[in-house]
C-alpha positions as a LaTeX table, in Angstrom:
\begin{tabular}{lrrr}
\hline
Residue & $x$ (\AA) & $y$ (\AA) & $z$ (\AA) \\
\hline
Unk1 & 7.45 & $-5.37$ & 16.65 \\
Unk2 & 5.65 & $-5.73$ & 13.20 \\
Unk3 & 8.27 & $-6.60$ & 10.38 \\
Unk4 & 7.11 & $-5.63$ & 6.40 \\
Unk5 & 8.14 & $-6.97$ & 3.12 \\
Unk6 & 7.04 & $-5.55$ & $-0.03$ \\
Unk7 & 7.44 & $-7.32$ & $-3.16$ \\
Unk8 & 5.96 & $-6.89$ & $-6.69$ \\
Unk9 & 7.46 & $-3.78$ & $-8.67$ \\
Unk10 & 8.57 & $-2.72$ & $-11.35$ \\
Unk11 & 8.45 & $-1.40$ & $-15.25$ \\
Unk12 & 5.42 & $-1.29$ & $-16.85$ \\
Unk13 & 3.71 & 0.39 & $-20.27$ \\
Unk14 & 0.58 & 2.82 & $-19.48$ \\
Unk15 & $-2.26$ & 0.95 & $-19.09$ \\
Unk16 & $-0.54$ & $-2.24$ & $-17.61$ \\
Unk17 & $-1.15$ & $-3.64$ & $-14.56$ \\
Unk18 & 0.94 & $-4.69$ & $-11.69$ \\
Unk19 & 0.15 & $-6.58$ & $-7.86$ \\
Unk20 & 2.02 & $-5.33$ & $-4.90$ \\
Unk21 & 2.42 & $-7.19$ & $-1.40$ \\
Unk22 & 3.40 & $-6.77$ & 1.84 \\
Unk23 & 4.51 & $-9.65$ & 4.09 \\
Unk24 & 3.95 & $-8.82$ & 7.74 \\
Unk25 & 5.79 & $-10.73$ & 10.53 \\
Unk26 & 5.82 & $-10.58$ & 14.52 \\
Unk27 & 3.15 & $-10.15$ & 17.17 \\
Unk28 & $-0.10$ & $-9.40$ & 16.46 \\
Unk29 & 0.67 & $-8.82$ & 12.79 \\
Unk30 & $-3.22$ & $-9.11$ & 12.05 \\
Unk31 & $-4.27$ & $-6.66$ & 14.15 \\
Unk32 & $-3.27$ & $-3.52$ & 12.13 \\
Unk33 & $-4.32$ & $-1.51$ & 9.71 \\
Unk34 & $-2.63$ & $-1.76$ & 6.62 \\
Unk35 & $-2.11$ & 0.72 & 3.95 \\
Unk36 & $-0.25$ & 1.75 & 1.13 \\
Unk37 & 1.70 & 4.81 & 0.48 \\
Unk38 & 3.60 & 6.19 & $-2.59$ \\
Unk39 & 6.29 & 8.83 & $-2.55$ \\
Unk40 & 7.39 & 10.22 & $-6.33$ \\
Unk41 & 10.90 & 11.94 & $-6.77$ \\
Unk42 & 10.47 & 15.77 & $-4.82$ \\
Unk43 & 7.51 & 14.99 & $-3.29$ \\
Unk44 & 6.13 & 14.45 & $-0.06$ \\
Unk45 & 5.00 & 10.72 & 0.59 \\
Unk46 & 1.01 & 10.00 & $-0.36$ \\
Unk47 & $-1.68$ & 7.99 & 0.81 \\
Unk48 & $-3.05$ & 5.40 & $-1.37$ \\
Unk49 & $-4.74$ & 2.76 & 0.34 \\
Unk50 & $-6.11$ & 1.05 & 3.43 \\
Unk51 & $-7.86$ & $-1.82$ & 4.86 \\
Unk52 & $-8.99$ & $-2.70$ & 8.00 \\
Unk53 & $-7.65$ & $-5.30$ & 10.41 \\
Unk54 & $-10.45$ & $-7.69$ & 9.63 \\
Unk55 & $-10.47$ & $-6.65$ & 5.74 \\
Unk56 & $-13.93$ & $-5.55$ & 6.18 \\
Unk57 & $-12.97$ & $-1.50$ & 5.61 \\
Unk58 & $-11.12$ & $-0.01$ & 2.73 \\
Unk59 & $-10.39$ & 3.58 & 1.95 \\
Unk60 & $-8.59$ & 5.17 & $-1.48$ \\
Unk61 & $-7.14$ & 8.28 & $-2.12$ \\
Unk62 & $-9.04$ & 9.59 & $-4.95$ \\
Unk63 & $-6.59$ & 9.65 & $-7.37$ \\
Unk64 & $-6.39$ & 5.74 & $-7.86$ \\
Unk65 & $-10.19$ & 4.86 & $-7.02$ \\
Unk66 & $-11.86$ & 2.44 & $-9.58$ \\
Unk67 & $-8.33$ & 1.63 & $-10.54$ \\
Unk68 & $-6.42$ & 0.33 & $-7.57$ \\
Unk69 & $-7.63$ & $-2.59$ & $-5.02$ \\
Unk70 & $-6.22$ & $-3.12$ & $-1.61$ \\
Unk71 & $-6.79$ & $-6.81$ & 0.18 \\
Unk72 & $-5.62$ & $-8.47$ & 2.78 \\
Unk73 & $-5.52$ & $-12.30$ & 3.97 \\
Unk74 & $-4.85$ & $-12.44$ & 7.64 \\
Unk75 & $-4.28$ & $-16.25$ & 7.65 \\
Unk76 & $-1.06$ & $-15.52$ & 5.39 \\
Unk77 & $-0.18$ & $-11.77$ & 6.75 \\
Unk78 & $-0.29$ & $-10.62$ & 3.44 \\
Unk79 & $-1.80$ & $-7.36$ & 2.01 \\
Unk80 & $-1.85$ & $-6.44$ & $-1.78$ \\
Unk81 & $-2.68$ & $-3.85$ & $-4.18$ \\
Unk82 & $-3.60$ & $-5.15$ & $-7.57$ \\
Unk83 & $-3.06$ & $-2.42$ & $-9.56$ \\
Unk84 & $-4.58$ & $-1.58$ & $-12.66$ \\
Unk85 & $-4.83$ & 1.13 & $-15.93$ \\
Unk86 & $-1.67$ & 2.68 & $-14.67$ \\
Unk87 & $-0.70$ & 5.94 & $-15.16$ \\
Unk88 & 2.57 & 7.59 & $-15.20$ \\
Unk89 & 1.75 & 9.58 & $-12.51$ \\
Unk90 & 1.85 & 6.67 & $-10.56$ \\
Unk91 & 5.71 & 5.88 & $-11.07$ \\
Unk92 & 6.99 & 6.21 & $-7.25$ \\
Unk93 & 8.38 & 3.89 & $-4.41$ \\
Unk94 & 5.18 & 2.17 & $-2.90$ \\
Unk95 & 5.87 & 1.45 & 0.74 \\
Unk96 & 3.58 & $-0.89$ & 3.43 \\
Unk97 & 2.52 & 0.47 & 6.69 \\
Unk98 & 1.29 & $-0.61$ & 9.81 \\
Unk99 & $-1.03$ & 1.79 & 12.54 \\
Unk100 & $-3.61$ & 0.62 & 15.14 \\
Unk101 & $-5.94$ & 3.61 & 13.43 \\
Unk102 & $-9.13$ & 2.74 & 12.19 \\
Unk103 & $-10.67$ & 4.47 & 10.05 \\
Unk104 & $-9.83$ & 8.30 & 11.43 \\
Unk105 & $-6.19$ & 9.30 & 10.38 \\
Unk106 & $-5.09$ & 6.41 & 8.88 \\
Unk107 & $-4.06$ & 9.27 & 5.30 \\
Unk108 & $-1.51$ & 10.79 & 7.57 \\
Unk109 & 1.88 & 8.83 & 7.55 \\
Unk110 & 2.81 & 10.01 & 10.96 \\
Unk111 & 0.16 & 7.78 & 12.73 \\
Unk112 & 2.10 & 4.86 & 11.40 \\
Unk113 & 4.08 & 2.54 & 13.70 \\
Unk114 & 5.50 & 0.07 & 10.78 \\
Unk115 & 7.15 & 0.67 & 7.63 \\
Unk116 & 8.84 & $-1.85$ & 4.91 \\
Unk117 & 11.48 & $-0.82$ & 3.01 \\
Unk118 & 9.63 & 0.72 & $-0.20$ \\
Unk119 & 9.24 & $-1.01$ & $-3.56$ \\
Unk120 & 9.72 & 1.10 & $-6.88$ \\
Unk121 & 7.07 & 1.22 & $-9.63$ \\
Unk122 & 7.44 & 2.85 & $-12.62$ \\
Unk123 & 5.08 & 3.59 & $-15.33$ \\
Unk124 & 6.31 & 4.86 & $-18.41$ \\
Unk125 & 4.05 & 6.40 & $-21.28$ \\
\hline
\end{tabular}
């Protein structure tokens, strides 16, 4: 069992920035791929980001590359998503995952074993 924390949202102006992270607990926290996912009001849930078990692989949805940036630092089982240039389109509940995927499928919520509880981010213009 893999147990996830997110912390870090909140209100912020257009343009603003904001860091997001996840604090994994149990077994073999640090051998997952972590990601990020967003889901707005009436819509489905979104990939955003991911990075590898050993940090050395990332992947972004397009819509946030150049913008977002997704880390991880196994010694602390943290991941975060520094945030930056925010848009209103990115006001949703951010939620943490955990899969043993890497690198193929790891944009499809389903192949996700983990979830925290969803912090909410709002952007407003």
């Amino acid at each position: 069992q893999v147990q996830l924390v997110e912390s870090g949202g909140g209100l912020v102006q257009a343009g603003g920035s904001l860091r997001l992270s996840c604090a994994a607990s149990g077994r073999s926290a640090g051998a997952y791929t972590m990601a990020w996912f967003r889901q707005a009001p009436g819509k489905e849930r979104e990939f955003v980001a991911a990075v590898s078990w050993s940090g050395g692989g990332t992947d972004y949805a397009d819509s946030v590359k150049g913008r977002f940036t997704i880390s991880r630092d196994n010694a602390k089982n943290t991941v975060n998503l520094q945030m930056n240039n925010l848009k209103p389109e990115d006001t949703a509940v951010y939620y943490c995952g955990a899969t043993r995927a890497w690198p193929l499928s790891i944009a499809r919520d389903s192949g996700y074993d983990y979830w925290g509880q969803g912090t909410q981010v709002t952007v407003s213009s």
